[in-house]
PLY file of the C-alpha trace (Angstrom):
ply
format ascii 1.0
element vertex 441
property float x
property float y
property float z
element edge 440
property int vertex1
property int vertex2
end_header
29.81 123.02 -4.72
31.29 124.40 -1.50
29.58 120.76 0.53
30.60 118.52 -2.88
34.52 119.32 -2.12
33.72 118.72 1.82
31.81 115.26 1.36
34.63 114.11 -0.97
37.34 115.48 1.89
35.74 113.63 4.19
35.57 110.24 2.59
38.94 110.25 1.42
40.04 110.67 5.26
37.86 108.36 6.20
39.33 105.74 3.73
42.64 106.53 5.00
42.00 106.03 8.63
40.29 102.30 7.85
43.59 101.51 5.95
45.48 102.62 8.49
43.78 100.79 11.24
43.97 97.56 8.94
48.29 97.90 8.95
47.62 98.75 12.61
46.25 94.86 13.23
48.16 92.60 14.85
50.07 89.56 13.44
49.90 87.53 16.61
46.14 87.08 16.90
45.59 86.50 13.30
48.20 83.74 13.34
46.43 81.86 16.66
43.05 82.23 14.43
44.64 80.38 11.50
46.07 77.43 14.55
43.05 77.47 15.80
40.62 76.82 12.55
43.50 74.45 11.75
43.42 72.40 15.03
39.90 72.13 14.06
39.98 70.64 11.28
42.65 68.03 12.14
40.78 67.13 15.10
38.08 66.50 13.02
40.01 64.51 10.65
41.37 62.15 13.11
38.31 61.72 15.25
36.90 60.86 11.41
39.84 58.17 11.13
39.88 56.97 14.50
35.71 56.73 15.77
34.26 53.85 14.08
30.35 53.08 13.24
29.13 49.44 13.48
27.31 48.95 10.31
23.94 47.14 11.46
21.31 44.85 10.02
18.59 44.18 12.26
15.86 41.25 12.38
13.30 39.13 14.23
15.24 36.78 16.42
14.02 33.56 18.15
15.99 31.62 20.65
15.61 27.90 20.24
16.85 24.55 21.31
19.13 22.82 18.39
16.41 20.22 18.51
13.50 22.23 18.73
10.41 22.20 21.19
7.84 19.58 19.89
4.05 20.55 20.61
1.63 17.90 21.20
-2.06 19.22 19.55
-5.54 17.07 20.58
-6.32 14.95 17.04
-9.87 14.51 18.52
-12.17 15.95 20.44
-13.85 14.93 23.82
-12.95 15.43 27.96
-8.85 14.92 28.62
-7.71 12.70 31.49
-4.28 14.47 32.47
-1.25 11.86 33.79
1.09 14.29 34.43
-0.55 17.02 36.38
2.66 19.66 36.91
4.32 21.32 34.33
8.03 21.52 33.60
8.21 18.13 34.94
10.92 15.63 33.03
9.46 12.62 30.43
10.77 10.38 28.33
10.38 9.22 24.92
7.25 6.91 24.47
5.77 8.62 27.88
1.90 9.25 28.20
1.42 12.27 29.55
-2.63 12.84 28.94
-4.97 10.58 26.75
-9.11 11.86 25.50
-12.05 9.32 27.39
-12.90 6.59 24.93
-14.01 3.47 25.03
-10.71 1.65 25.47
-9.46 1.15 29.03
-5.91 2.69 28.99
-4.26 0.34 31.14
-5.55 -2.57 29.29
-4.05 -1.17 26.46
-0.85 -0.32 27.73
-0.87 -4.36 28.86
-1.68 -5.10 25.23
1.26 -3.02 23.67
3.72 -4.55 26.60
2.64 -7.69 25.90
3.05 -7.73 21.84
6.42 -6.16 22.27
7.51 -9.09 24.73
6.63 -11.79 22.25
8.51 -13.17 19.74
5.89 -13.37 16.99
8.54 -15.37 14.72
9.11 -18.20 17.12
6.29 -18.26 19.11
5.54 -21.47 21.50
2.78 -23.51 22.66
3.46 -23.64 26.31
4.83 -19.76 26.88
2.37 -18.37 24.40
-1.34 -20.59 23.97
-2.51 -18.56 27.16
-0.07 -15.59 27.26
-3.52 -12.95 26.09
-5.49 -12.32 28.22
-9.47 -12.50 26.61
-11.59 -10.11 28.43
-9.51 -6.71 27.76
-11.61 -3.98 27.45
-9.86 -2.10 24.15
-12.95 -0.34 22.34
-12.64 -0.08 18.52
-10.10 -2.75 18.74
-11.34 -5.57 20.02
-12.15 -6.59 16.28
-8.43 -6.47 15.70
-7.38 -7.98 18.94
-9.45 -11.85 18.63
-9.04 -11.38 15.09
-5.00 -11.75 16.52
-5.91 -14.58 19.01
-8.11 -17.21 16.58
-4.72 -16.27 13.98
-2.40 -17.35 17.47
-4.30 -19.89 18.38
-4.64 -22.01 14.94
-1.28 -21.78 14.82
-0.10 -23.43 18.11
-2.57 -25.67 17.84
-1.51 -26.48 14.98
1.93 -27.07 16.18
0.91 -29.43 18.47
-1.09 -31.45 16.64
0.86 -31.67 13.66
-2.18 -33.46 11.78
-0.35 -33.81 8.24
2.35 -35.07 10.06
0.21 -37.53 11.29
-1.26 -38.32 7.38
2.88 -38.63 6.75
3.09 -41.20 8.96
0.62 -42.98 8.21
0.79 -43.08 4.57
4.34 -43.91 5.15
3.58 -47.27 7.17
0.82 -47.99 4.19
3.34 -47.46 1.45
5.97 -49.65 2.99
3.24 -52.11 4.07
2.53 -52.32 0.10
6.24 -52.28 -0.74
6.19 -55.66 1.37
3.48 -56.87 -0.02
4.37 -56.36 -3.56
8.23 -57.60 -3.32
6.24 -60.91 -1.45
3.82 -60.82 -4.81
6.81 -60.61 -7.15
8.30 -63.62 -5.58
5.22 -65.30 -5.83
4.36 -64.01 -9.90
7.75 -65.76 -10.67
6.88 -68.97 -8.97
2.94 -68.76 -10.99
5.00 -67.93 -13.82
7.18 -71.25 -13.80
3.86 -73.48 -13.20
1.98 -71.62 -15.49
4.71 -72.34 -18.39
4.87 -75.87 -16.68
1.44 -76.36 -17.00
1.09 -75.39 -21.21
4.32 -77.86 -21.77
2.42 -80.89 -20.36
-0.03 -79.95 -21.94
1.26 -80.52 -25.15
2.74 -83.29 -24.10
-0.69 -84.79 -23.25
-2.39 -83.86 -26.47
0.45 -84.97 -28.13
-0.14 -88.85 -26.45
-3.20 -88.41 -26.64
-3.55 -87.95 -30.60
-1.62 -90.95 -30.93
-4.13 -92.87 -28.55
-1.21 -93.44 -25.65
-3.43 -91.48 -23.15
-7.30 -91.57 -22.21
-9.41 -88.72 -22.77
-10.00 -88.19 -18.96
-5.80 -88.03 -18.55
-6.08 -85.12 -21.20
-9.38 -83.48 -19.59
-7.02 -83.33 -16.33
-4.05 -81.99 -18.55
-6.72 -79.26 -20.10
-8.44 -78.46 -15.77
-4.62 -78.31 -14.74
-3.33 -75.85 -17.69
-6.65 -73.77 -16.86
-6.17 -73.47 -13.43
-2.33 -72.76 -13.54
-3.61 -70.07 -15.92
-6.20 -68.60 -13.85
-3.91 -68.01 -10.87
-0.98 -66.72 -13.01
-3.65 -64.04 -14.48
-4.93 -63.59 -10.78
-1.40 -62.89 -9.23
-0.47 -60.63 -12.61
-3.73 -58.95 -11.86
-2.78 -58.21 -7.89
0.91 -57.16 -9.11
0.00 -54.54 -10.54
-2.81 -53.10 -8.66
0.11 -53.14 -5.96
2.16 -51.22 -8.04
-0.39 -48.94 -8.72
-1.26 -48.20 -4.69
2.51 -48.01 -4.61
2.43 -44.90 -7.03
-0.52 -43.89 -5.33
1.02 -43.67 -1.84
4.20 -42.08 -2.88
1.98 -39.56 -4.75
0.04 -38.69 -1.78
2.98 -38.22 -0.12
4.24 -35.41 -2.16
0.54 -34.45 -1.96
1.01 -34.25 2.07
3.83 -32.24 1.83
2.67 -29.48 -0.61
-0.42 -29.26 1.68
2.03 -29.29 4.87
3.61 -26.59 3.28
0.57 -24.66 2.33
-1.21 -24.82 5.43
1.48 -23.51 7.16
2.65 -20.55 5.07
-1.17 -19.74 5.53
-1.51 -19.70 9.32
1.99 -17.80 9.91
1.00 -14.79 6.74
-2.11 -14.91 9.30
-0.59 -14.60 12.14
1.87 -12.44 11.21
-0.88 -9.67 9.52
-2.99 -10.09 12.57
-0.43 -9.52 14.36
1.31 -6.32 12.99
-2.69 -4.85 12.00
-3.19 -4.99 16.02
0.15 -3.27 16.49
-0.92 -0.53 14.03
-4.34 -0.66 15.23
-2.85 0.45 18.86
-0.55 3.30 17.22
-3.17 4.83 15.18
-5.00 4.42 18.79
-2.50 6.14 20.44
-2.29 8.80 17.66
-6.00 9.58 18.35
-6.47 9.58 21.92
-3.42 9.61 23.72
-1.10 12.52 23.77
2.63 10.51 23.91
5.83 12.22 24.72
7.86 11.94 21.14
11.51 13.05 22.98
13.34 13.14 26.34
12.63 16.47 27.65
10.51 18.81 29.90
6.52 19.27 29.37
5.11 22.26 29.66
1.35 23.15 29.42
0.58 25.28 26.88
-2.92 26.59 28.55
-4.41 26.27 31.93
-6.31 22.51 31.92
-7.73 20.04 34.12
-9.26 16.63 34.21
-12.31 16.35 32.72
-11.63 19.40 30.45
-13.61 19.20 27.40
-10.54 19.64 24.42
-11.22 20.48 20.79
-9.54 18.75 17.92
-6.53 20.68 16.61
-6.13 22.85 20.12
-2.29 23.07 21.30
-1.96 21.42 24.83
1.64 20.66 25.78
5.23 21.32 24.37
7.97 19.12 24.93
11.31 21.20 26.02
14.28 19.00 25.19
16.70 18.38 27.56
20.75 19.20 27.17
20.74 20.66 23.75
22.46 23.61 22.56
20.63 26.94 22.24
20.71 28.58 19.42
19.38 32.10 17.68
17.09 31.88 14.44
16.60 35.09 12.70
14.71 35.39 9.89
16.90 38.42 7.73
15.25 40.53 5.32
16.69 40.19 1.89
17.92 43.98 2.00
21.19 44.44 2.45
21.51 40.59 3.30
24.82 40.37 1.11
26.56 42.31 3.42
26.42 39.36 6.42
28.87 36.76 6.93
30.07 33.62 8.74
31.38 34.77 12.38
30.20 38.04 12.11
28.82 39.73 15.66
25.07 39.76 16.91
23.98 41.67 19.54
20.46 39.92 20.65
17.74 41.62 22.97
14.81 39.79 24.12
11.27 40.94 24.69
10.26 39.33 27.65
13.92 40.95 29.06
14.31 44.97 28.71
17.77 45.89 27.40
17.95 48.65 29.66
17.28 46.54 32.39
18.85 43.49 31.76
21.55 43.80 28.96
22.03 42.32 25.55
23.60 38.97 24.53
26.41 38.68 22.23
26.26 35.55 19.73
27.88 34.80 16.33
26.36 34.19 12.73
27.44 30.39 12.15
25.15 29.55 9.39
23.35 31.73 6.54
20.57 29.80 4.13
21.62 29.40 0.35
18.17 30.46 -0.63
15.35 33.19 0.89
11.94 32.44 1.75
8.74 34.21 2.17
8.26 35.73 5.92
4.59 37.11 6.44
4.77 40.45 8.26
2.92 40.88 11.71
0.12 42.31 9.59
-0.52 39.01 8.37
-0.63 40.41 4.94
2.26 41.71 3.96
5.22 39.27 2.81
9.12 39.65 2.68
11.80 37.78 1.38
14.07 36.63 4.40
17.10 34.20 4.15
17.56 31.97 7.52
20.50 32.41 9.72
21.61 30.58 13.02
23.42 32.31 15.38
25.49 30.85 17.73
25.29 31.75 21.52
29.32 31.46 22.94
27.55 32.39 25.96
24.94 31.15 26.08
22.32 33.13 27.38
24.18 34.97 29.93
23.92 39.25 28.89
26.84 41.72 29.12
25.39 43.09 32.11
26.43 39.54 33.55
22.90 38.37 34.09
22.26 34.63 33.42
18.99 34.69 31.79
16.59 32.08 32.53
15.98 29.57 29.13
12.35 30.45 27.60
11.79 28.03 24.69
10.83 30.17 21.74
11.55 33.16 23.29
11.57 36.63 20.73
13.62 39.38 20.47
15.50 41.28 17.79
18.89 40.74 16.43
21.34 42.84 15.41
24.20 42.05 13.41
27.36 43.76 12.75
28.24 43.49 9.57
31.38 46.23 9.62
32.88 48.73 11.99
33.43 51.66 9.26
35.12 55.08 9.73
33.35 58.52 10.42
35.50 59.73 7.45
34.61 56.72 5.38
31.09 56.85 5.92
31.72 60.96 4.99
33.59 60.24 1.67
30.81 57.36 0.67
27.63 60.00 1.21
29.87 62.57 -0.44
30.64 60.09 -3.24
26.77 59.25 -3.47
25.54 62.80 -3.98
28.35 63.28 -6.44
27.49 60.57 -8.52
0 1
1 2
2 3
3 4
4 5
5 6
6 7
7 8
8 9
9 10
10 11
11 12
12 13
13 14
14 15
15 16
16 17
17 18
18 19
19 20
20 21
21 22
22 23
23 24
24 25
25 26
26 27
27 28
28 29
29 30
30 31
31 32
32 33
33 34
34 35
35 36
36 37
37 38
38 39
39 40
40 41
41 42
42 43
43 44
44 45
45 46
46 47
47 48
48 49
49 50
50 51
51 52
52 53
53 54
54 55
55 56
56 57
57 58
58 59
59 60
60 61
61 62
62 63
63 64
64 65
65 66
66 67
67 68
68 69
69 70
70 71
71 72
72 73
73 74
74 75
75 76
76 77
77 78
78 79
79 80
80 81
81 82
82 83
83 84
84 85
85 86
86 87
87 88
88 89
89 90
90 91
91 92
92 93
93 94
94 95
95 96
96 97
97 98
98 99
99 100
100 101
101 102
102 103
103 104
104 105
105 106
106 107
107 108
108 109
109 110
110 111
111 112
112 113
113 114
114 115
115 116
116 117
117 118
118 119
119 120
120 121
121 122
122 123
123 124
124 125
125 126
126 127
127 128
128 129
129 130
130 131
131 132
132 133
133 134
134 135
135 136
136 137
137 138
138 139
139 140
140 141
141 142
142 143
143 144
144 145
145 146
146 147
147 148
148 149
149 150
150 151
151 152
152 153
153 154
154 155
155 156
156 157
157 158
158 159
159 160
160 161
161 162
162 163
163 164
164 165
165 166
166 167
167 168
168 169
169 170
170 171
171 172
172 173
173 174
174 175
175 176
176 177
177 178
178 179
179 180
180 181
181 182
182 183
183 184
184 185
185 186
186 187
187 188
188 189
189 190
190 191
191 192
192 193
193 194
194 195
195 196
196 197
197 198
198 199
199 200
200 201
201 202
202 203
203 204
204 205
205 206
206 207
207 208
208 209
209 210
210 211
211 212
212 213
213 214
214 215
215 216
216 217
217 218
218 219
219 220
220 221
221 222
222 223
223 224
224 225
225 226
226 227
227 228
228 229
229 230
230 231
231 232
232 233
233 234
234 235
235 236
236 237
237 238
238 239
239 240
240 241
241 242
242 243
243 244
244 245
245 246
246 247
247 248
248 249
249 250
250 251
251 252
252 253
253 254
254 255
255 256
256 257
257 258
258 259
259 260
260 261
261 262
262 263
263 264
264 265
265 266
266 267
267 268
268 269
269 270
270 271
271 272
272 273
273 274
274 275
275 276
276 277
277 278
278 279
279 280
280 281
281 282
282 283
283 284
284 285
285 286
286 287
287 288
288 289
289 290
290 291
291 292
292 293
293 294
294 295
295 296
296 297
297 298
298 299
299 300
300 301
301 302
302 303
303 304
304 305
305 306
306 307
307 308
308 309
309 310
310 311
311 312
312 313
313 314
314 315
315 316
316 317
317 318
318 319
319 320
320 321
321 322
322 323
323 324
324 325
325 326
326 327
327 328
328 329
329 330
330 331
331 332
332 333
333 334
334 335
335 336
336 337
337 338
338 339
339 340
340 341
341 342
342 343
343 344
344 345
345 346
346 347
347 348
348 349
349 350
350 351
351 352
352 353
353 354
354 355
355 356
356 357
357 358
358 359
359 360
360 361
361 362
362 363
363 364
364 365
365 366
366 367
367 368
368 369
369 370
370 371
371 372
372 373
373 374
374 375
375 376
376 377
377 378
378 379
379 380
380 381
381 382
382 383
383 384
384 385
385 386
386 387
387 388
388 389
389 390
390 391
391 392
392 393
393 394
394 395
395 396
396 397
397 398
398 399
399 400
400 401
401 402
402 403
403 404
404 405
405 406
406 407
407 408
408 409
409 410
410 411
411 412
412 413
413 414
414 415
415 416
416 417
417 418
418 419
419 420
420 421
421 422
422 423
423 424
424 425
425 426
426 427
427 428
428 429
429 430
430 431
431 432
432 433
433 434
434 435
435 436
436 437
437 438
438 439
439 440
C-alpha cells in the first residue's frame, strides 16, 4: 500500500512538471515555425503557378526537299556504262546519266531522238527532209520501227513530187474538154444532117408524088429513094456519134470525181502512215530509254546510291542514283501516332534532332507544324510487323537547318531524326490539380 500512494505521488508530480514546462515554451519560436511551414507552402504555390511544362508529342521525323528526291532503279538487268562518273554533280532534266549495254548504239540513238524532235512531221518537205535519216544507224530492237518510219517518209515525199493523180487530173481534163469540142462541133453538124435529112424525105415525096402521075422516070425516083437513104444514113451516123460523145463526156467528168476521191484517199493513207510510224518510233525510243538508260527526270544533284563502276553487272529493280533537287524548300515530315494526335495544331513548336547529328553535340532545330493530314494512315513499326495509325504532318523549318547551338547543318536528303512537338506549356499546379482530379474521379 505504502509504494501504491508513492507511485501515484510520483506521477502526479511528474504530470505537473511536463505541464509546466509546456507554459514554460516560448511564443517566439513557435510563431517562426508556423512562417516558416507557411513560406513553404507559398513558395511552392507560386513556383506551381509560375514553372511551366511543355506538353510533348514525339515522332519519327524526316527532313525532305518540298519536291522530293527522285531515285532512279535499273528496269533490266546486264553491265552499266556510267556517263556521269562523280557524284553530287548538277543535271538537268532529260540528262543521261548511265544507260545498261544493249544492242543499240547510244549515240545513234540520241541522233535519232534529236533528229525526230527537229522535224516537223506535219509539214514535212522533199528537199529538207527525202535524205534528212540517216540509213545505217545501229538502234537494236528498233530498227524494225525505224525503216518501218523511212518507207512511211519516203512514199510520202515521193509522192509529193510526183503528184501522179494530179497528173491523171490533167490529163483527163484536156480529154474531157477535147470531147466538149468535139461534141459542140458534132451538135453543129447533127443540126445541119438534121435539115438535109428532113430535106431529103420532102423531095422525096415530091418525087413519088410526079412520079405516080408519070411526070418523072423511074431512074429520077430511084435517085430520089439513094438520096433520101443516104441523107438518112448519115443523120443516124452523126445521131449515133452525138451521143457516144455525150456519153465519154459523162464518163470523163465521172472519172474526175473518181480522181479526186482517190487523190484524197491516197493521201489520208500515206500521212495516218506516216504519222503512226512516226510517233510508234518516238515511243519505241522512250520505252528504249525506259529500259536501258537511266535519264535524269528533274534539275538537281545525282548522287550514287552504292559504290559502282563501268562494266558493273546491275540487277533489275536495284536502286542506283537519286536525284537531289536543286533550290527547293526543306521541309520536316513526321509521321504522328494517332495518340494524343488531337492535341497538335497549326503553328505549334517542334523541336527536331537528327540521327546522323547528336543533340548533345550539335543542338536541336526549331521548326513549326504548317500542315496536319485530314485522315491517318497505317505506319509499319521498325519491326516490320507491327502497324500504327499515324496522321502526316509538315513542319516548316523558319531556319532552315541551322540548330540553336548556331550550327548550320549540312542538307542530307532524307535525313531521320525525331520530332518533338509542343503542343502546350502547362502549369506545375495545373498539371497537380489534373492528376489530383484523375485519381479523384
Amino acid at each position: 500500500m505504502a509504494n501504491k500512494g508513492f507511485h501515484k505521488t510520483l506521477n502526479e508530480n511528474r504530470t505537473e512538471e511536463v505541464a509546466s514546462i509546456i507554459e514554460r515554451m516560448p511564443t517566439k519560436f513557435g510563431a517562426i515555425i508556423s512562417a516558416v511551414a507557411i513560406g513553404l507552402v507559398l513558395l511552392l504555390l507560386l513556383f506551381g503557378w509560375l514553372i511551366k511544362y511543355p506538353s510533348v508529342l514525339s515522332g519519327p521525323i524526316v527532313i525532305n526537299t518540298q519536291q522530293a528526291p527522285v531515285k532512279l532503279i535499273a528496269s533490266t538487268s546486264g553491265n552499266i556504262i556510267l556517263l556521269q562518273n562523280k557524284s553530287i554533280v548538277t543535271v538537268k532534266t532529260g540528262e543521261y546519266i548511265a544507260y545498261i549495254k544493249n544492242e543499240a548504239n547510244l549515240n545513234d540513238v540520241q541522233l535519232l531522238d534529236a533528229m525526230l524532235h527537229k522535224i516537223n512531221i506535219h509539214q514535212v518537205n522533199y528537199k529538207e527532209d527525202r535524205h534528212l535519216f540517216p540509213e545505217n544507224l545501229s538502234l537494236g530492237e528498233m530498227n524494225n520501227k525505224y525503216f518501218s518510219y523511212l518507207n512511211s517518209l519516203y512514199q510520202y515525199l515521193d509522192y509529193t513530187v510526183q503528184q501522179p493523180y494530179e497528173i491523171q487530173k490533167q490529163i483527163n481534163q484536156k480529154l474531157l474538154e477535147l470531147q466538149i469540142k468535139k461534141f459542140d462541133q458534132l451538135e453543129n453538124d447533127y443540126q445541119n444532117q438534121k435539115v438535109k435529112y428532113k430535106t431529103s424525105q420532102s423531095l422525096f415525096a415530091k418525087d413519088s408524088t410526079l412520079y405516080i402521075k408519070n411526070v418523072t422516070s423511074k431512074a429520077d425516083i430511084e435517085r430520089s429513094i439513094i438520096a433520101k437513104a443516104n441523107s438518112e444514113l448519115d443523120y443516124n451516123a452523126i445521131d449515133k456519134e452525138v451521143n457516144n460523145t455525150s456519153y465519154q463526156i459523162k464518163e470523163a467528168q465521172n472519172k474526175a470525181q473518181t480522181i479526186a476521191i482517190e487523190k484524197s484517199t491516197r493521201e489520208r493513207e500515206l500521212i495516218i502512215n506516216m504519222f503512226n510510224s512516226y510517233y510508234d518510233l518516238i515511243d519505241a525510243i522512250k520505252k528504249w530509254e525506259r529500259t536501258y538508260v537511266f535519264v535524269c527526270p528533274i534539275n538537281g544533284k545525282v548522287d550514287f546510291l552504292s559504290f559502282i563502276k563501268n562494266n558493273d553487272f546491275i540487277q533489275s529493280g536495284q536502286e542506283l542514283f537519286k536525284i537531289v533537287p536543286d533550290n527547293n524548300e526543306i521541309i520536316g515530315q513526321v509521321n504522328l501516332p494517332e495518340n494524343g494526335s488531337g492535341k497538335v495544331k497549326i503553328g505549334q513548336r517542334v523541336i527536331i534532332k537528327l540521327n546522323n547529328y547528336p543533340f548533345n553535340e550539335y543542338g536541336s532545330i526549331k521548326g513549326k507544324v504548317k500542315r496536319i493530314s485530314l485522315v491517318t494512315n497505317q505506319k509499319t513499326l521498325s519491326d516490320n510487323q507491327n502497324k500504327i495509325n499515324s496522321y502526316l504532318v509538315d513542319i516548316d523549318l523558319p531556319f532552315g537547318l541551322k540548330t540553336n547551338y548556331g550550327v548550320e547543318l549540312n542538307f542530307h536528303a532524307e535525313a531521320k531524326g525525331t520530332a518533338e512537338i509542343i503542343t502546350e506549356d502547362r502549369r506545375l499546379i495545373e498539371r497537380f490539380f489534373d492528376n489530383l482530379r484523375h485519381k479523384v474521379k
